[in-house]
N, C-alpha and C positions, 0 to 999 in steps of 0.2 A: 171763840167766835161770837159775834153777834146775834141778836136773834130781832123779829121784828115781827110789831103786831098788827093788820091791815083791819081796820075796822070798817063794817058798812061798804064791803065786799061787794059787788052787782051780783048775786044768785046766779045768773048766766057766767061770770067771769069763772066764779066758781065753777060752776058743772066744768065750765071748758078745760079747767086747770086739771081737776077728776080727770075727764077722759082722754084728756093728752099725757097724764101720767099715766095712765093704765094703758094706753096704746104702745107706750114705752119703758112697762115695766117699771116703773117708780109710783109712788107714793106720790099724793097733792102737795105735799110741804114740797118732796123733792124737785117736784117739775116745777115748782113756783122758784126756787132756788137756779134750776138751770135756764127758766125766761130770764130771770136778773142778770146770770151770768154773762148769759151774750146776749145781752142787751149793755151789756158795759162793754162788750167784745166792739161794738159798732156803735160805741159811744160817739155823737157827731163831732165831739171836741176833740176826740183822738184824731190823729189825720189818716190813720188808719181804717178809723171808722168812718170819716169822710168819703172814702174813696169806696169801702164797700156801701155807704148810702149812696152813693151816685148811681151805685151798680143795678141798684134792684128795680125790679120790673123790666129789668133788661135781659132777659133771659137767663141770667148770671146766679150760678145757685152755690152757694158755697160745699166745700166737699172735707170730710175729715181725712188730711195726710195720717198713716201710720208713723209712729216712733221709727224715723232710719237707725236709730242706734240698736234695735232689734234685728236688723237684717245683717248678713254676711257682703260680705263687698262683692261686685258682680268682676266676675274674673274674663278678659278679652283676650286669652293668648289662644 
């Protein structure tokens, strides 16, 4: 994996990175790693991320699906 060095950091950017990992249980590298993450998630070039940028501010909050391949099939007889 790569690694990456952010120089000349805003002290506030900082703190905020601190207490949104610690609100979540992670580590400042970790939470600075999961901003990146989806933020590639809703990348505007993707058309994916298109469509959730149009979305926001719109009430529209994204929601974590579970893994279905963990669930048992739902039986209708």
């Amino acid at each position: 994996m790569a690694q990456l060095l952010v120089r000349d950091l805003d002290d506030n950017v900082r703190q905020w990175l601190r207490e949104r990992g610690a609100r979540n249980g992670r580590s400042m590298e970790a939470e600075a790693r999961d901003v990146l993450t989806r933020a590639r998630r809703t990348d505007v070039e993707d058309p994916i991320g298109r469509i959730l940028t149009s979305m926001q501010g719109r009430g529209v909050k994204p929601v974590d699906v579970p893994d279905q391949k963990d669930h048992d099939a739902a039986s209708f007889s």
